[in-house]
C-alpha positions as CSV (number, residue, x, y, z in Angstrom):
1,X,13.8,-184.0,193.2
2,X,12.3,-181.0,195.7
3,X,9.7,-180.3,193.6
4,X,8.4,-183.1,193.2
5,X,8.5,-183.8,196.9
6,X,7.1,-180.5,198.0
7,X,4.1,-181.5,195.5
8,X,2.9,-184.9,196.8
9,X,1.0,-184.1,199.2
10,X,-0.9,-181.7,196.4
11,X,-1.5,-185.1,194.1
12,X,-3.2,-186.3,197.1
13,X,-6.0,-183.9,196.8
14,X,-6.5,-184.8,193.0
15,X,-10.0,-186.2,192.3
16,X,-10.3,-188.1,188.9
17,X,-12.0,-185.2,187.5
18,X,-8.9,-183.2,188.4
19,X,-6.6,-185.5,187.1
20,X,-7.8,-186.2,184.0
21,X,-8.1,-182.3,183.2
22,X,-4.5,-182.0,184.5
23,X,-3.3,-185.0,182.5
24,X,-5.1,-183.5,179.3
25,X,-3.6,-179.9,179.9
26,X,-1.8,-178.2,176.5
27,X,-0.3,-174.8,176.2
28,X,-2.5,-172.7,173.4
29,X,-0.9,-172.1,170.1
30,X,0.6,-169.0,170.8
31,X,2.3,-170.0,173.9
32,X,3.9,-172.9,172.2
33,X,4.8,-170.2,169.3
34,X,6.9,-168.2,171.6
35,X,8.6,-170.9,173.2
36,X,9.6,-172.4,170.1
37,X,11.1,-169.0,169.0
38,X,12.5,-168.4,172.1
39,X,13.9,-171.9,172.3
40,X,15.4,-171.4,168.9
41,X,16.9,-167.9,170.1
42,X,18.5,-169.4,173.3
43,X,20.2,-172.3,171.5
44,X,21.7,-170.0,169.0
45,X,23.1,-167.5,172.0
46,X,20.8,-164.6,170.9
47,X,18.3,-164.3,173.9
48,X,18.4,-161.0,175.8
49,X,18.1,-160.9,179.3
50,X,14.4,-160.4,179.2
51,X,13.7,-162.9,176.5
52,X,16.3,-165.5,179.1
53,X,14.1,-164.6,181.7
54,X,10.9,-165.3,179.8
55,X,12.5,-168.9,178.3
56,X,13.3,-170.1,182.0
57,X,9.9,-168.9,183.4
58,X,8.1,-171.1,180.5
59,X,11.2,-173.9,181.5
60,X,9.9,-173.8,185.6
61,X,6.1,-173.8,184.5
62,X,6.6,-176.6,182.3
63,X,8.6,-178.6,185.1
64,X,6.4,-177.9,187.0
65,X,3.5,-179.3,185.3
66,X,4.9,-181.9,183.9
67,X,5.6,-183.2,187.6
68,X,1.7,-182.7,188.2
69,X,0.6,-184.4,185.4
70,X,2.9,-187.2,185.9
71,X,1.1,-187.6,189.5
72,X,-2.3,-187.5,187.6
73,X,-0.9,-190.0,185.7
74,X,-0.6,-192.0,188.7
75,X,-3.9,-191.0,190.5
76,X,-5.5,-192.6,187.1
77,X,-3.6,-195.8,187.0
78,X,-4.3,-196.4,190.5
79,X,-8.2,-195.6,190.4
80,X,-8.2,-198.1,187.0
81,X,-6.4,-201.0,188.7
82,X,-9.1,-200.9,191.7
């Protein structure tokens, strides 16, 4: 995947202190809300343009930091079997 090639060299800067907040990292309450409703709109072909490109905005952000956190992930495996 690109995006996960085009963000190694960004898990190499991770500290464990970085990691760990990366790999604890949670969208608030509200944010999960929307997406849930939006979700729910989208799947029922009832999203307007603007809510579509909301949805797929929230979709790219959450790739992408589910790729980052997967690479914390890493960094903290790594650091506990040394």
């Amino acid at each position: 995947m690109i995006l996960d090639e085009m963000l190694e060299p960004v898990s190499r800067c991770f500290g464990l202190e970085t990691a760990r907040a990366l790999v604890g990292l949670r969208a608030n309450e509200q944010t999960r809300t929307r997406v849930e409703a939006l979700a729910g709109k989208c799947n029922e072909g009832q999203l307007t343009s603007e809510e579509r490109a909301e949805y797929e905005a929230y979709v790219q952000a959450s790739t992408l930091i589910g790729i980052l956190q997967a690479k914390a992930r890493r960094v903290l495996a790594q650091a506990k079997a040394s």
